[in-house]
Structures are given as C-alpha cells and as structure tokens.
C-alpha positions in Angstrom: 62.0 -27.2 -29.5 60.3 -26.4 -26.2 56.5 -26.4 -27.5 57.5 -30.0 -28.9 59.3 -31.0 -25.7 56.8 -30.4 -22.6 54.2 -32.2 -25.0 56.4 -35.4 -25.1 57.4 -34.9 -21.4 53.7 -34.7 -20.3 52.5 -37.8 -22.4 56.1 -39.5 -20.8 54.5 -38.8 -17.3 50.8 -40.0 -17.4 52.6 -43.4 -19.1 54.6 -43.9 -16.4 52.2 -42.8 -13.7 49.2 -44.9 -15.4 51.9 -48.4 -15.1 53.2 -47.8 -12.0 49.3 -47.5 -10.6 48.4 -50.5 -12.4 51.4 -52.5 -11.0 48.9 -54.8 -9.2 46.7 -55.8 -12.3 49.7 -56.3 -14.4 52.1 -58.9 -11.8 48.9 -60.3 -11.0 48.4 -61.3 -14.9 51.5 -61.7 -16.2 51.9 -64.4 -12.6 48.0 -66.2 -13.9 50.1 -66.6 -17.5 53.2 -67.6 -16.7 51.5 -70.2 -14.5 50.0 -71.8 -17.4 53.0 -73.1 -18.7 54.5 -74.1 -15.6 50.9 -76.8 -15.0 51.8 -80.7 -15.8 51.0 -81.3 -19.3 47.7 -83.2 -18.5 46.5 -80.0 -17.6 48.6 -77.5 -20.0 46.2 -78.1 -22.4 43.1 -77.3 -21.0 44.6 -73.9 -18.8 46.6 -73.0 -22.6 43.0 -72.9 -24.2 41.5 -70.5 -21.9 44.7 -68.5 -21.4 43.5 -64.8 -22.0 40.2 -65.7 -19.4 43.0 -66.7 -16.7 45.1 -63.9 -17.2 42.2 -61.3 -17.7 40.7 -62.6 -14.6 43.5 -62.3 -12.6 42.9 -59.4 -10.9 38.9 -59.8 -10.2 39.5 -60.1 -6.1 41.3 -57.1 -6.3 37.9 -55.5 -8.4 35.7 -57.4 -5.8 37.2 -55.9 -2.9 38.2 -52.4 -4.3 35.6 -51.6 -6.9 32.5 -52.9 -5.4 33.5 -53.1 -1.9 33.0 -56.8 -1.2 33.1 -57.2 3.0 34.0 -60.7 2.9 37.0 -59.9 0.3 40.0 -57.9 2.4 40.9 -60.3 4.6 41.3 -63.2 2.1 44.1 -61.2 0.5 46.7 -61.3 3.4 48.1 -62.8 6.7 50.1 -61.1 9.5 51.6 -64.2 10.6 53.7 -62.5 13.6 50.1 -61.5 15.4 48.5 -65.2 14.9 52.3 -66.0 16.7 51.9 -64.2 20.0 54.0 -66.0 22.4 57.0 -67.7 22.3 56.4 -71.7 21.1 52.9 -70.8 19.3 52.5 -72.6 16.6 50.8 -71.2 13.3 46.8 -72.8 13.3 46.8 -75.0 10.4 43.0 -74.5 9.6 40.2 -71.4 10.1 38.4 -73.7 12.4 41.6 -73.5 14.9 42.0 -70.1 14.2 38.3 -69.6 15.1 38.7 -71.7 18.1 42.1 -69.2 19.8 40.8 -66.0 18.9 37.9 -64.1 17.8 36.1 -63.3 15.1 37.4 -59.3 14.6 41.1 -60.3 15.8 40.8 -62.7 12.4 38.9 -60.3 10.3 42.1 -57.6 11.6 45.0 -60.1 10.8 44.0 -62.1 7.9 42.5 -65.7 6.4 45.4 -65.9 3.4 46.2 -69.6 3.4 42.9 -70.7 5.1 41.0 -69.2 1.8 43.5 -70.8 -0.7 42.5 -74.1 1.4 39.0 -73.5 0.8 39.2 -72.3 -3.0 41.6 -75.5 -3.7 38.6 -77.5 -2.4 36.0 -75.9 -4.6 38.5 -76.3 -7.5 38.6 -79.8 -6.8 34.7 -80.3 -6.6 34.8 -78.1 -9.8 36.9 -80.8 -11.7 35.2 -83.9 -10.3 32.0 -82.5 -11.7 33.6 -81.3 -15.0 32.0 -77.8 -15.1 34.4 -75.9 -17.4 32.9 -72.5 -16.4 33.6 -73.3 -12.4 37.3 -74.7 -13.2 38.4 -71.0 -15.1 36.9 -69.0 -12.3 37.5 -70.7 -9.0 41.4 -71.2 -11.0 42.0 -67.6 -11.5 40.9 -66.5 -8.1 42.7 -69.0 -6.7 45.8 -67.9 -8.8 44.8 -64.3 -7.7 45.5 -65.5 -3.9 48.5 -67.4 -4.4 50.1 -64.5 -6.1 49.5 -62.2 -2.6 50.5 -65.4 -0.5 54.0 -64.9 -2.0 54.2 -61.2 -1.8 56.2 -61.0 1.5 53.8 -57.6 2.5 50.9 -59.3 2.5 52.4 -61.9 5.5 53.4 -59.1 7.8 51.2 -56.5 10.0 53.9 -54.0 8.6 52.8 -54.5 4.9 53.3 -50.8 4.4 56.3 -49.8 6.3 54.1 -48.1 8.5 55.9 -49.7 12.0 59.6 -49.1 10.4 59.2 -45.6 9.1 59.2 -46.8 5.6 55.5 -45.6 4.8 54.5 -46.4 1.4 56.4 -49.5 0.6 53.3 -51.7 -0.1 52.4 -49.1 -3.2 56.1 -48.9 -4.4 56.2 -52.5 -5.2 
C-alpha cells in the first residue's frame, strides 16, 4: 500500500504546485474568456470567433516582461496610487503627460503607468478598428484585456503589493 501511496502523493504535489504557479496565466485567461461574453452583441461575434487567440494571448505581457525581459513592460502592469497621492488634497494626474509634468521620469518608472497605458492601448484599439485590421484588433484586445485584469487586482494599486510594509510578505504570490 505504501509503494502505491507516495507515487500518488508525489504526482498529487507537482499538480498542485504546477497550478498554483501558474495562477497568473490561468485568471488572466479564464478573465480574456469570460470577457467575451460580457462584449455588446455587435461585437460578441467577432471577439466569439477568435475566442481561443484572446484567451491564449492573455498572458503575453506577462511573457514580455518575464520571459524576454521587455524594459518598457513592468511598469505598465501596476500603480501605487498612495505615492502619486503625496500630500493631503493631491489629486490623482489624469494623464502620463501630468504625471510627467509633477515628477520625474524614475519616480514614474518606480510607481507605475497602470491606467495611463490602458489609455494609450484603448487608443490604438480604436485606430485598429477604424482601419479594420483584424490582426491589430485580436492583439492590441488581448493586451489590453491583459492590463485591465491587473488594474482590478487590488496589489497591483498599492506600493505594498506584496505585504512587504505589513509583515505579510508573500501575499502577491498567494493570490
């Protein structure tokens, strides 16, 4: 019984290790997928036809900025809104260009372009439809999808994203 049970125990692990790790990947594309069905119905169609490319894609940024080490890529994943609010009646800049005009370039690269980027990619999503280019609608959508998916992770709007300030270390990889 043993010699069948440390087999079935071991195989038991790496599963459950391999889907925690892979947590990420697999919110990000089930998020792209249920998204689909929530679109308008004028656009249902097209997004339900190309389906598997939005939810496969789903998790690209994350390969751009882990796998190949994109520079541009980390900071368009997150936003610690508290630092961009450093005294008391700040408001929140509403574009990078005010952003770029109250601090500098390394306090931004430090604290995050979150929304800024979605702004951008929403604009590039728009061209893409005005100009009908099929292949430029599925991948600027997917990223885009990609970026709203971490704007709506609470950690990835807060300079303690990891528990790190609150002695909860580790919190970012648990969920």
């Amino acid at each position: 019984m043993n010699k069948f049970i440390r087999p079935v125990f071991l195989v038991l692990t790496i599963a459950v290790t391999v889907t925690l790790l892979s947590w990420g990947r697999w919110g990000h594309q089930h998020i792209n997928r249920a998204a689909v069905f929530a679109l308008p119905d004028s656009m249902r169609v097209f997004f339900y036809n190309h389906i598997d490319y939005i939810t496969e894609e789903s998790s690209v940024p994350d390969s751009r900025r882990g796998l190949i080490g994109d520079k541009a890529e980390p900071n368009r994943h997150f936003i610690d809104l508290e630092n961009y609010l450093t005294h008391p009646g700040d408001s929140m800049p509403q574009t990078l260009k005010e952003a770029s005009d109250k601090f500098d370039a390394k306090f931004i690269e430090a604290n995050g372009i979150l929304p800024w980027y979605m702004e951008d990619m929403m604009e590039k999503l728009t061209r893409a439809f005005r100009n009908k280019s099929k292949v430029e609608i599925l991948f600027i959508a997917a990223d885009l999808a990609h970026y709203i998916g971490d704007a709506h992770m609470p950690l990835h709007t807060s300079a303690n994203y990891d528990g790190q300030f609150t002695n909860q270390k580790g919190i970012h990889s648990f969920w």
